[in-house]
Residue, then its C-alpha position, 0 to 999 in steps of 0.5 A: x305369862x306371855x311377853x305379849x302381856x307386859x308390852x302394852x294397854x290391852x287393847x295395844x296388845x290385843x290388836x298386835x296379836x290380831x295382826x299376827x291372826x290375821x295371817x289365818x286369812x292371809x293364808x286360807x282365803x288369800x295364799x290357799x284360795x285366790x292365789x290359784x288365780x294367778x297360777x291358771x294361766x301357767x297351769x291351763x298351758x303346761x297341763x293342757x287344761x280347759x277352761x272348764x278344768x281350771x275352774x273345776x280346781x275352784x270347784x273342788x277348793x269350794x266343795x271342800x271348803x263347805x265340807x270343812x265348814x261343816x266339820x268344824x263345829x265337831x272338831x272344835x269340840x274336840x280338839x278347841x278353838x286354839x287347837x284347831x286353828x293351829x292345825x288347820x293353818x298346818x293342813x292349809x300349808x300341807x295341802x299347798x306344798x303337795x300341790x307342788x309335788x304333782x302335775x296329775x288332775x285328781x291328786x291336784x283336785x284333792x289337794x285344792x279340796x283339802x285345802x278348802x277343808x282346811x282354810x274353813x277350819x282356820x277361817x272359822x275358828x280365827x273368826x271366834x278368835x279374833x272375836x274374844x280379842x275384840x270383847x277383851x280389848x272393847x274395841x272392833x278392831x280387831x275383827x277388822x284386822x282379821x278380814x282384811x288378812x285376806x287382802x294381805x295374802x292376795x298381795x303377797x300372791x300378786x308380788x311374788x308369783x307372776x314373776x315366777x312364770x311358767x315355773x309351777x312346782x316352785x310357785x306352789x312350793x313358795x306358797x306353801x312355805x308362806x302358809x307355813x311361815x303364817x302357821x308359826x307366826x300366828x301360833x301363839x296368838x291363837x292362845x286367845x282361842x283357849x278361854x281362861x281358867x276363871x272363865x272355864x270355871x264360870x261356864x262350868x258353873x254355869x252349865x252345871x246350873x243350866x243342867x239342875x235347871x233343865x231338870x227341874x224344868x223337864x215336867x214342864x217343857x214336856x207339858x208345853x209342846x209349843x216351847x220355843x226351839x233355840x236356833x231355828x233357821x230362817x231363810x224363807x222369810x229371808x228369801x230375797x237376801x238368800x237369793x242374792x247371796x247364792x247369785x253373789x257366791x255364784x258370780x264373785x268367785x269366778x272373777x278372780x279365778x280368771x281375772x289373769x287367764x284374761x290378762x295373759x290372753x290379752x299379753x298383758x305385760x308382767x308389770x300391769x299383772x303384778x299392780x293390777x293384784x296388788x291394787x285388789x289386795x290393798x283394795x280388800x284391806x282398805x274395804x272395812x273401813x269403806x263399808x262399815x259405817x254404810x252397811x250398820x247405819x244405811x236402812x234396809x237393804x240398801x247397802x248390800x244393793x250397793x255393793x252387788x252394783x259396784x261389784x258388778x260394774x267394777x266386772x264389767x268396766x275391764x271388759x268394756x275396755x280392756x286398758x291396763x288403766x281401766x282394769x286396774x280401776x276394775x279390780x280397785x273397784x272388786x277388791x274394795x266391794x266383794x268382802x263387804x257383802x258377806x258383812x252385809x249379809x251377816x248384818x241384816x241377818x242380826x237385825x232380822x232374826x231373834x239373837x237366839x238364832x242367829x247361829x242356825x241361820x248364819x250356818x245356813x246361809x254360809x252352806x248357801x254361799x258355799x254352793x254357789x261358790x263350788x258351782x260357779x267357777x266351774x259353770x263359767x269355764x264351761x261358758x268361757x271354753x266356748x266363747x273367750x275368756x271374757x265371759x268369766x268377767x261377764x258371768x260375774x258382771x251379770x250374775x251380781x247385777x241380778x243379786x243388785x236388783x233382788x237385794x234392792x227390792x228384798x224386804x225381810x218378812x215381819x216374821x223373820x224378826x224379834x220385836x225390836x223390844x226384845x232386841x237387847x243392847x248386846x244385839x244392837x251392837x253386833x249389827x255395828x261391827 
């Protein structure tokens, strides 16, 4: 029995163990991903980058990030939901590590892709994790806990990097030893991934039932060439949400990619880079409890227009007045919005589609995201290298100000929902979390 057991209630216990969880986002979205924000500059002058180089890095870090999301299911049939979080947060370590071993582009692009993979691997299984913690302890906090390691790992990322400098090697190097130390820590907690063995036995037995049912079912079904298919995808009825939320993946992502590039070329002091990216970290870990209540009790999209409208302003106030005290209130603002949309998302999804396929669509707007995520930071740099450093910020201003008015004017098709009699309590719930 672990010593986590006799420490506490359940769900003392089960949040303790989230918080070590939560090193997962820390280390794949926070040290893995937007880290790379804080090293663009320092890479950009040392290697003679374009702008459109240094996004191409983010390019490949979200292409691998949609293949990882792709794989995942089959390596978690695998390998397990426990087993395939603990690799991912080692593969997310070693592709940080070997980004510190060369300055050569394509070695450094399949590194930022390799740890893209690998941080889907992570962020994914965690997500499940983190979700079995939640039903053990009846509580959503643990879920709250997991997402806001992400802003735990940009903090880390805004402390220990900009001091560092010029010095790209030992940057990478520290970052890769941090995902390492994440790795360790989170390694038992993980252990929530592996279902007990009363619970294997249950869904043994329940498969075994479904099977003799399926059998006796199989006349049947093929007399029924209308039966209903369990997880279908539904985007079209949805199409204004999609439509917002590929503009959103498309602007966001480049924001923080350049948001120091824009700094260094205003020669903004080390201090006002330091606090500008540790206010945004705080900023993400505080967004739970902002948006959570909003975004289940507010109606229809209003919520989700809210927070592309904030997002954009929030991109929009640093470039009309570039101040360090205006850019910090710019990245505040940033920070406490741009996770709250994909929760939106996630939300009006489980409220207009049947729970029987929610899955189906969740994969398939996540595939969304994950396009315009790997074209934006690329497209803007190639806007930027011909103007200034500010139309990254633009870029993001505008695009998510386009995704405000769609989401504002979205109204998912009666098609897209279940009757809300057939909606049962379990479903009801998830769209509170």
């Amino acid at each position: 029995m672990s010593d986590l057991v006799v420490l506490g209630p359940p769900a003392r216990r089960q949040t303790r163990q989230a918080v070590l969880l939560a090193l997962g986002t820390a280390s794949a979205l926070g040290l893995a991903r937007f880290a790379y924000g804080l090293l663009l500059p320092a890479m950009r002058d040392e290697l003679h980058w374009s702008l459109a180089d240094a996004g191409a890095m983010s390019t490949a870090n979200g292409l691998g990030y949609l293949l990882g999301a792709l794989v995942t299911a089959v390596v978690v049939r695998r390998l397990g939901t426990a087993a395939t979080f603990r690799w991912g947060m080692v593969l997310t370590a070693l592709a940080l590590v070997v980004t510190a071993t060369s300055d050569a582009y394509p070695v450094l692009l399949a590194a930022r892709a390799g740890a893209g993979a690998a941080g889907a691997a992570v962020f994914i299984t965690g997500g499940v994790i983190a979700s079995r913690l939640a039903a053990r302890a009846a509580s959503g906090t643990p879920i709250t806990v997991y997402f806001a390691g992400t802003g735990l790992g940009i903090v880390l990322g805004g402390v220990g990097i900009p001091p560092l400098g010029d010095r790209l090697h030992l940057a990478w190097a520290g970052l890769g030893v941090a995902a390492g130390l994440a790795a360790l820590l989170s390694w038992g907690p993980a252990r929530a991934g592996e279902e007990p063995e009363a619970d294997q036995k249950e869904r043994a037995g329940e498969e075994a039932r479904t099977d003799q049912k399926a059998r006796t079912d199989q006349k049947a079904q093929a007399r029924e060439p209308r039966a209903v298919t369990a997880g279908r995808v539904h985007v079209r009825p949805l199409w204004g949400i999609a439509l917002a939320y590929l503009l959103f993946a498309t602007g966001y992502i480049t924001y923080i990619t350049f948001l120091s590039a824009y700094l260094a070329d205003r020669h903004a002091p080390l201090g006002q880079v330091v606090l500008t990216w540790t206010a945004l970290g705080l900023a993400v870990i505080a967004s739970p409890a902002l948006w959570s209540r909003p975004t289940a009790a507010w109606p229809g999209t209003r919520a989700l227009a809210v927070l592309l409208g904030l997002l954009s302003g929030g991109a929009a106030l640093a470039m009309a007045a570039p101040a360090p005290s205006v850019v910090l209130a710019s990245a505040i603002v940033y920070g406490a919005t741009f996770m709250g949309v994909p929760a939106a998302v996630t939300a009006l999804i489980k409220a207009n589609t049947p729970p029987a396929d929610w899955t189906a669509t969740l994969a398939a707007f996540t595939t969304i995201f994950a396009a315009g995520q790997t074209a934006g930071p690329w497209l803007a740099g190639l806007v930027a290298d011909h103007t200034s450093t500010a139309a990254t910020l633009a870029w993001t201003a505008i695009l998510c100000a386009a995704a405000a008015v769609v989401a504002a004017f979205a109204a998912p098709s009666r098609r897209a929902g279940a009757d809300p009699a057939e909606k049962t309590p379990d479903a009801e719930a998830s769209t509170r979390q």
